[in-house]
N, C-alpha and C positions, 0 to 999 in steps of 0.2 A: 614108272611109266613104261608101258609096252609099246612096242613101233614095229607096225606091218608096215614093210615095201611092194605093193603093188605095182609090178614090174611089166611092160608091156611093150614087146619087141621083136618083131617078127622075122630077126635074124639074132638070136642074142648070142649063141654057141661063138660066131665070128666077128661079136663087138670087142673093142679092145676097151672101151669105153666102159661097159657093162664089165667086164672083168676085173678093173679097177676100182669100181667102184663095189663090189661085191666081195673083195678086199675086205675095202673099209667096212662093210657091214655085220662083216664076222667076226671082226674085231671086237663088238660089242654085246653086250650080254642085253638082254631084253628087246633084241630086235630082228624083226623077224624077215626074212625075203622072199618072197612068193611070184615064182614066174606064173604068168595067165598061158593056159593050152585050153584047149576044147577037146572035147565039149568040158563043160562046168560040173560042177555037181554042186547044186545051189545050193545045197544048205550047208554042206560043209565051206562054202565060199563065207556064206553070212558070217557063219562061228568065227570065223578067223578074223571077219570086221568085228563082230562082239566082242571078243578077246581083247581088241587093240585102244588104245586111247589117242595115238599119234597114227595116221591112215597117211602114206605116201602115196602117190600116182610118179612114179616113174617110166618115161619114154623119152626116144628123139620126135624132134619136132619135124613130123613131114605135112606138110601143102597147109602149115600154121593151125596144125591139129595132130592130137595122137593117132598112133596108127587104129586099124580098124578095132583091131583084138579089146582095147581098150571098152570103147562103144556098144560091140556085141557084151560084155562083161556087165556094162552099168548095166544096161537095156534087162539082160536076164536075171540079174544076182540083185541089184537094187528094186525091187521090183517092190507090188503095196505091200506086202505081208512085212519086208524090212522098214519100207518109209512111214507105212500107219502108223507103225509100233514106235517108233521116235527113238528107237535105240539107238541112235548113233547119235542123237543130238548129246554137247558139250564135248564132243570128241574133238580132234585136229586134221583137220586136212591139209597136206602140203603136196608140194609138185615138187620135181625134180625133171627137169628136161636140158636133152641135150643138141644142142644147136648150131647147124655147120656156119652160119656165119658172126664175123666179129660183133662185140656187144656193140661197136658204134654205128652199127646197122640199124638198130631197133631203137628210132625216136625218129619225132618228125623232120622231113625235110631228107632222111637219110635212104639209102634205098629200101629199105622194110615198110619204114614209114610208121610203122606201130613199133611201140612198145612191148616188151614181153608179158607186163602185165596188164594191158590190152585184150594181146591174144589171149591169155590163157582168163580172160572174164569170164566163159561158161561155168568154169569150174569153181570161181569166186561164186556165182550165182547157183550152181548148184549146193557149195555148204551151206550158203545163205536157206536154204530151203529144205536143208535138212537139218540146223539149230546148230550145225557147227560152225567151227571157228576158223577162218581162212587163216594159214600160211603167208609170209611173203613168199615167191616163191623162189628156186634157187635154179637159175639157168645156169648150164656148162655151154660155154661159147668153144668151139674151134679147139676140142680135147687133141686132136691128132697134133697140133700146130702147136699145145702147151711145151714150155722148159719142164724141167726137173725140180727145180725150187718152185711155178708157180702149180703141176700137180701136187706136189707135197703139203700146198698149201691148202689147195681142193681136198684134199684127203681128210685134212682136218675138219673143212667145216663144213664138211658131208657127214662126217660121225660128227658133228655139234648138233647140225639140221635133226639129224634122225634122236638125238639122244638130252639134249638139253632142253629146260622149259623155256627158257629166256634165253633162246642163242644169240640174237643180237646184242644181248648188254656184256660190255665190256668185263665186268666184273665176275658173271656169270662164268664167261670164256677162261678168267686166269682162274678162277676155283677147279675149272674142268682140267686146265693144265698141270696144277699143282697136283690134283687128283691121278692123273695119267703120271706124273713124276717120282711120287711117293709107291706107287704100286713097279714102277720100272727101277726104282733104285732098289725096291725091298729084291729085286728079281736077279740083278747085276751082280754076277761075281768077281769082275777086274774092278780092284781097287781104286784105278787110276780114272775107269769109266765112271765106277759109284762119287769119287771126288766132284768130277768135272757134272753129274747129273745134280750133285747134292748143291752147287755151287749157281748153277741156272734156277733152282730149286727158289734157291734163296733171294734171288734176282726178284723174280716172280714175286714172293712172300712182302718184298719191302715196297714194291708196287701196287701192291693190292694194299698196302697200311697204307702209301701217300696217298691212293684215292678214297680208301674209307676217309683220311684225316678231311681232303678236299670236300666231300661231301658233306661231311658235318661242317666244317667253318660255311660252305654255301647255305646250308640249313640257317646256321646263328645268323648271318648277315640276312636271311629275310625274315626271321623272328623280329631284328632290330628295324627293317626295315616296314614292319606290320605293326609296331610302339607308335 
């Protein structure tokens, strides 16, 4: 799977936010991040949506929409010559936006009043009309205000979003981990560090056997349950 980040920020050199997170995205092989400037050059814009099979829209959320750069982008680069042709249809579209206030903002009754996945329906309604397949999406609430353990923890599953087919199933997530453990132990020269990775490692390994085990006894029990 290739992953274009379609990045859209009209101060990005001074986000701390955009820095971290661009980070994470180097980290990974097959994904790609692409700041929007103008003008465009359309066709080399398309290529790079041709090329990708996971298509990100990342921005902060100003006035409960992306910034402009975003808009001017769809408006000229999505235009008929891409939509007629139906090339993007079966692709992924996802969002990544980041958000100055807390998530217990965004539901009714609260001061937003909407939901995040409210606001960001045009963009639900645009994949719907290009044949792709909506994202959940993945809002960053209040990055400046995060601790140190719960960025570390956005780090991860920002390279899950960008890099996994099934990021939300749990199972999916510890194969990714095991994956990221076996390639950082092969890399580790203190023995005491390789110990201590080999030993989470294994943690990991017997977790992922109790829920494969869980999953087949829930399988048997509705085979008996369908007798």
């Amino acid at each position: 799977m290739k992953t274009l980040v379609i990045v859209a920020h009209p101060q990005l050199a001074n986000s701390s936010t955009e820095s971290f997170l661009k980070a994470a995205a180097d980290d990974e092989n097959n994904v790609m991040w692409h700041e929007l400037k103008t003008p465009f050059d359309i066709s080399q814009e398309q290529e790079l949506l041709k090329s990708a099979t996971r298509i990100i829209f990342q921005f902060p959320l100003y006035w409960y929409s992306a910034p402009a750069i975003l808009k001017q982008w769809l408006d000229e680069v999505w235009n008929s010559q891409l939509t007629s042709s139906h090339l993007l249809k079966g692709r992924e579209l996802g969002i990544v936006t980041t958000v100055a206030h807390p998530a217990s903002a965004f539901q009714p009754g609260a001061s937003q009043r909407y939901t995040i996945a409210e606001i960001l329906r045009p963009y639900q309604a645009l994949a719907y009309a290009m044949g792709m397949k909506y994202l959940p999406p993945l809002p960053i609430y209040q990055f400046a205000q995060q601790s140190e353990e719960e960025r570390q923890s956005l780090f991860i599953h920002y390279q899950q979003y960008l890099t996994l087919d099934k990021f939300l199933h749990f199972s999916d997530q510890t194969q990714w981990f095991i994956g990221r453990l076996n390639a950082k132990i092969a890399r580790e020269l203190d023995p005491l560090q390789q110990a201590k990775l080999e030993q989470l490692l294994s943690l990991l390994q017997d977790q992922q056997e109790e829920l494969d085990d869980l999953h087949t006894s829930i399988g048997w029990l509705r085979e008996k349950e369908d007798d």
